[in-house]
ROTI-413847 format. One record per residue: x, y, z of N, C-alpha, C, O in turn; residue in three letters. Coordinates in steps of 0.05 Angstrom, whole numbers. Atoms other than C-alpha are relative to their C-alpha. Example, Ala and Ser with C-alpha at 12.3 -4.5 7.8 and 13.67 -1.06 7.14 Angstrom:
// ROTI-413847
      npx      npy      npz     capx     capy     capz      cpx      cpy      cpz      opx      opy      opz   rest
       18      -24        0      246      -90      156       18       24        0       39       24       13    ala
      -16      -24       -1      273      -21      143      -15       22       14       -5       44       18    ser
***
This chain:
// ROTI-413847
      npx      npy      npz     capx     capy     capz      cpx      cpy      cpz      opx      opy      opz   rest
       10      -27       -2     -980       28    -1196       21       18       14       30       38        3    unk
      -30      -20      -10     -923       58    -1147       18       -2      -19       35       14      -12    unk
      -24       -3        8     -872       47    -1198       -6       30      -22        9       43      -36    unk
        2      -23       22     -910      102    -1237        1       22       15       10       43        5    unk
       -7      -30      -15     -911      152    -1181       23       -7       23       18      -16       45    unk
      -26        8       -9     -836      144    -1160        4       19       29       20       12       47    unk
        1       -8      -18     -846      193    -1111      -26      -10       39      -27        0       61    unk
       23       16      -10     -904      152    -1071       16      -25       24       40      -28       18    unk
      -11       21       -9     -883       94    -1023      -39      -14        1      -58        0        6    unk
       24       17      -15     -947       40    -1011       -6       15       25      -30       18       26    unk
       11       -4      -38     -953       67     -932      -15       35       -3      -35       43       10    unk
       -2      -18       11     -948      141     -970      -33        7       -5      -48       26        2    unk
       29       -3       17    -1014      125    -1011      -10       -4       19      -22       16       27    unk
       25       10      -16    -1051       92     -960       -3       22       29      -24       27       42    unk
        7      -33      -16    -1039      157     -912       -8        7       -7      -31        0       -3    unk
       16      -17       18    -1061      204     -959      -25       -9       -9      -41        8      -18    unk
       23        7       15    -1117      157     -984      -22       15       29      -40       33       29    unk
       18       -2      -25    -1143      153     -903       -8       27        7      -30       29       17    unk
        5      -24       -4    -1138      228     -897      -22       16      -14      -39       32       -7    unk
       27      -10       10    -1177      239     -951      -28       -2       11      -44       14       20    unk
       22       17      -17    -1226      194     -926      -10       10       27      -34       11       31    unk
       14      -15      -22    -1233      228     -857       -3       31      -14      -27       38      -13    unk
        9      -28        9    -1235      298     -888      -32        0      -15      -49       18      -13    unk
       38        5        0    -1305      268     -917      -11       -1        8      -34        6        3    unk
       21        0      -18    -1327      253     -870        1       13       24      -13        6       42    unk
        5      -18      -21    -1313      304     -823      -22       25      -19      -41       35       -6    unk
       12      -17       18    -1345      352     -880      -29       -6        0      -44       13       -1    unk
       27       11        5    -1411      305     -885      -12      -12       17      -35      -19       13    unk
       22        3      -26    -1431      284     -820       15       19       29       34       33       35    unk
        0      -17      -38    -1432      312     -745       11      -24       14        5      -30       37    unk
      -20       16      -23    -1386      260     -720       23       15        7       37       28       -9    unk
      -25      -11       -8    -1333      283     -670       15      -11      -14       14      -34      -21    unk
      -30       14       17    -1265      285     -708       12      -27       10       19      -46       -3    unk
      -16       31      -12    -1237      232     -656      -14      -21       -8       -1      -40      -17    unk
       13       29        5    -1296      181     -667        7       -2      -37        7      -24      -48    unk
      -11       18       23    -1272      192     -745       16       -9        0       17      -33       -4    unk
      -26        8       -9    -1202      193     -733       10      -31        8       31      -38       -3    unk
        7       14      -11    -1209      130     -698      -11      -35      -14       -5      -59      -11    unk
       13       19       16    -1258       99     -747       17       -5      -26        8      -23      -40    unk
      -16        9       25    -1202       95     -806       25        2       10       43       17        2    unk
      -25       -6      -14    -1151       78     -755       16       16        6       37        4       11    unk
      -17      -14      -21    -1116      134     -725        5       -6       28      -13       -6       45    unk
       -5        3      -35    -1083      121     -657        3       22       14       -8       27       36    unk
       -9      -20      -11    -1050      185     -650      -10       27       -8       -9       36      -31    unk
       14      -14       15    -1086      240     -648       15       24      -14       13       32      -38    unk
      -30      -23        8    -1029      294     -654        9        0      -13       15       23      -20    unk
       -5        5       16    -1004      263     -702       -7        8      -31        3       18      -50    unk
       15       -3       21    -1055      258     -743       -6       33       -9       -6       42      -32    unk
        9      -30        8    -1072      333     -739       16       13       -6        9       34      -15    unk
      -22        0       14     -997      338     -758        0        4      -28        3       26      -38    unk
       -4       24       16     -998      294     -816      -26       24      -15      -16       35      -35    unk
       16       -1       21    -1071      330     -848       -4       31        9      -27       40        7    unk
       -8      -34       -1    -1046      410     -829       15        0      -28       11       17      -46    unk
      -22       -7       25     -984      388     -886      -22      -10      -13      -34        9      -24    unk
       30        5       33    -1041      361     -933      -19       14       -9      -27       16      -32    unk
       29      -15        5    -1098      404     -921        8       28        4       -2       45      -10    unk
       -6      -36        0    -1072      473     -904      -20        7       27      -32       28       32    unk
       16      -12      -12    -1108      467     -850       -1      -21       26       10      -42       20    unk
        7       22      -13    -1126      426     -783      -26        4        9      -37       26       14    unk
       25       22        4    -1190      377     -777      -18       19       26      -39        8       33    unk
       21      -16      -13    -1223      432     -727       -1       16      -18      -10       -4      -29    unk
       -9      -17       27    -1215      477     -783      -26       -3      -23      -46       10      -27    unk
       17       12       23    -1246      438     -840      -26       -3       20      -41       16       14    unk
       21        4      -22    -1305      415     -779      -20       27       -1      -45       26        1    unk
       10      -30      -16    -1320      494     -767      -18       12      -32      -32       32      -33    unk
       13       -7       34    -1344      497     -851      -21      -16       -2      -34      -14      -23    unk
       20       17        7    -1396      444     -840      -23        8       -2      -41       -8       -8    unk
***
């Protein structure tokens, strides 16, 4: 499957998969961001809110504040 999206690495997808994945569920329940963050392994939180500002256009208090 990565050899078809040459721009992708394995670690690549599985970021972007997890990010999705908390943006759901920050969208669909009333859990604090950290206890999702957390729950699909994030360590760092800074990072992370790094990492899903370049993805989302936005950071995870952000998306939270539309619920």
């Amino acid at each position: 499957m990565f050899r078809e999206e040459p721009d992708t690495s394995p670690m690549s997808y599985v970021r972007g998969l997890r990010l999705d994945r908390i943006r759901h569920d920050i969208l669909t329940t009333d859990d604090p961001i950290g206890d999702i963050a957390y729950r699909w392994g994030v360590t760092h939180l800074g990072r992370f809110a790094s990492e899903y500002r370049s993805r989302f256009g936005e950071l995870p208090s952000a998306t939270a504040a539309r619920r």
